[in-house]
C-alpha positions, 0 to 999 in steps of 0.5 A: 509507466506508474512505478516510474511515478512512485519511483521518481516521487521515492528519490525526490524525497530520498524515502523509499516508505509509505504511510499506511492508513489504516486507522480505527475510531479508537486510533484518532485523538480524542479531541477529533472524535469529539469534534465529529460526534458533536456534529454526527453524534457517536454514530457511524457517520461520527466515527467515519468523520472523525477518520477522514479529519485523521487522515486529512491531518496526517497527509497534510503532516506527511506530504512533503515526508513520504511519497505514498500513502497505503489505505487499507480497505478494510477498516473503511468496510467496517463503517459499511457506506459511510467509511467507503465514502471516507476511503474516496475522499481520502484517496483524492485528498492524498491524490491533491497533495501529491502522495501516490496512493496504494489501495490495498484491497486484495481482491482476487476474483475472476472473469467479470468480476475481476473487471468490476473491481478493477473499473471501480478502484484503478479504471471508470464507470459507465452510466448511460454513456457517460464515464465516472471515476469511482476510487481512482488509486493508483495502485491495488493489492491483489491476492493472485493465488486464482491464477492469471483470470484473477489478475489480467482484467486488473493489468487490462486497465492498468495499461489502459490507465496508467496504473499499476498492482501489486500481487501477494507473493510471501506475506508478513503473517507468521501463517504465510508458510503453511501454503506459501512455503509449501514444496512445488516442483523441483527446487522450488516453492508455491511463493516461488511460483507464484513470484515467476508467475508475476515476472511472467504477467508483467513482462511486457510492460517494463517502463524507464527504471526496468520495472513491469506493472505488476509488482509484488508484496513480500514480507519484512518478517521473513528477510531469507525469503525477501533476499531470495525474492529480490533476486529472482525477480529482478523486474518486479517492484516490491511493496514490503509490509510487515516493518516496525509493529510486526517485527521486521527491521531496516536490516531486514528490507534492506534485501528488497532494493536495488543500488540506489535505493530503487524496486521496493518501498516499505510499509509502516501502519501503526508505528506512524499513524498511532504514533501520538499515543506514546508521546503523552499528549492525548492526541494534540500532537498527532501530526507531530508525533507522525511525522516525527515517526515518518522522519525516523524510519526513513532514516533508519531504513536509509542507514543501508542504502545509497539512495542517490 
């Protein structure tokens, strides 16, 4: 079962965070960007170059730190084909060096569409008999709030191949309250529904380490709801943005575990990947300078667990 892959990947390394990569051109040193403009010219084919040359230097930095890395679709989607084109290739470079790879796309959609973005990120495509993996993570966000149509034919191929998702249960956004807070039935909140609606969807896919496929995103931000999320949904692994730049902290994620540092792995963007710009080095030290990062805040967040 996948979350006993991401599981196993997280106490070989004795670090339960992952990388995202969620980077702009303007995020990639100098020195990249100009290699990949002299080739593309400053272009979007550039711009998309000079990102998968960042990426590329920054899982080779983190490989053998981290277990997993979290590229966010969106900033591939603002080079339009050719940024896409860099997400697979980063997807399968991540893949190679052994890092397990979360697209976070939060897709939620419905019925044939559902299973459309389901093939292409987790599953294979169909071309005249013949069947062609297109993205191939790992794992996916989804944005859940359509109800089970929008997340079956994501669970349908997960079991099929062996992968797994992620659902938005309590994000990270200060935002998040006006409907996620939000009074729904006695005791309880729409993120509470939502929360049992996921235990429920998962149920019978549990694998070795008692977790379903189908996990939940909650966020560092809000550490009184994490708590309560934790306990109330004891099978679900937890994906948990929102640590560092947006202000949560070790103390807070540290609600999301189970003994021994198991269920949950927490999320760093920004904090690892643009990590060079404060060393004063203009970009040289980029590898460097995130995997320092990478080090740092696995100690910090290990300080409050046992990870055995």
């Amino acid at each position: 079962m996948s979350f006993d892959v991401l599981q196993d990947k997280i106490l070989k390394v004795k670090n339960p965070t992952v990388a995202g990569l969620d980077p702009k051109p303007e995020y990639v040193p100098e020195f990249l960007r100009k290699e990949a403009y002299a080739q593309y010219g400053e272009t979007l084919q550039g711009a998309a170059e000079a990102i998968f040359a960042f990426n590329k230097g920054l899982i080779d930095a983190l490989c053998d730190i981290v277990p997993a890395v979290k590229p966010q679709s969106a900033y591939y989607e603002r080079l339009g084909w050719r940024g896409m084109e860099v997400m697979e290739r980063t997807i399968r470079y991540a893949k190679e060096k052994g890092l397990y790879v979360i697209a976070d796309i939060k897709r939620g959609d419905i019925g044939s569409t559902a299973s459309a973005y389901a093939d292409g990120w987790l599953g294979s495509t169909a071309v005249e008999g013949n069947s062609f993996k297109v993205f191939d993570a790992d794992c996916v966000t989804l944005n859940g709030y359509m109800g089970s149509d929008s997340v079956n034919p994501f669970l349908k191929t997960c079991v099929a191949e062996d992968k797994t998702c992620f659902v938005l249960v309590k994000t990270s956004n200060p935002g998040s309250g006006e409907l996620q807070n939000v009074p729904a039935g006695e005791g309880s909140t729409v993120y509470g529904l939502m929360a049992d609606l996921i235990e429920k969807w998962g149920a019978e896919t549990k694998g070795n380490y008692g977790y379903t496929r189908v996990g939940a995103v909650t966020g560092a931000t809000h550490p009184k709801e994490l708590e309560e999320i934790r306990a109330k949904m004891p099978h679900t692994f937890l994906l948990v943005p929102g640590y560092g730049a947006q202000g949560g902290t070790a103390e807070d994620v540290r609600h999301a575990f189970h003994q021994g540092g198991k269920g949950a792995i927490v999320n760093s963007s920004r904090g690892i990947i643009c990590a060079w710009q404060k060393t004063g080095k203009n970009g040289e030290d980029y590898q460097e300078a995130a995997r320092n990062a990478a080090i740092a805040m696995r100690d910090d967040i290990c300080r409050f667990l046992d990870m055995e």
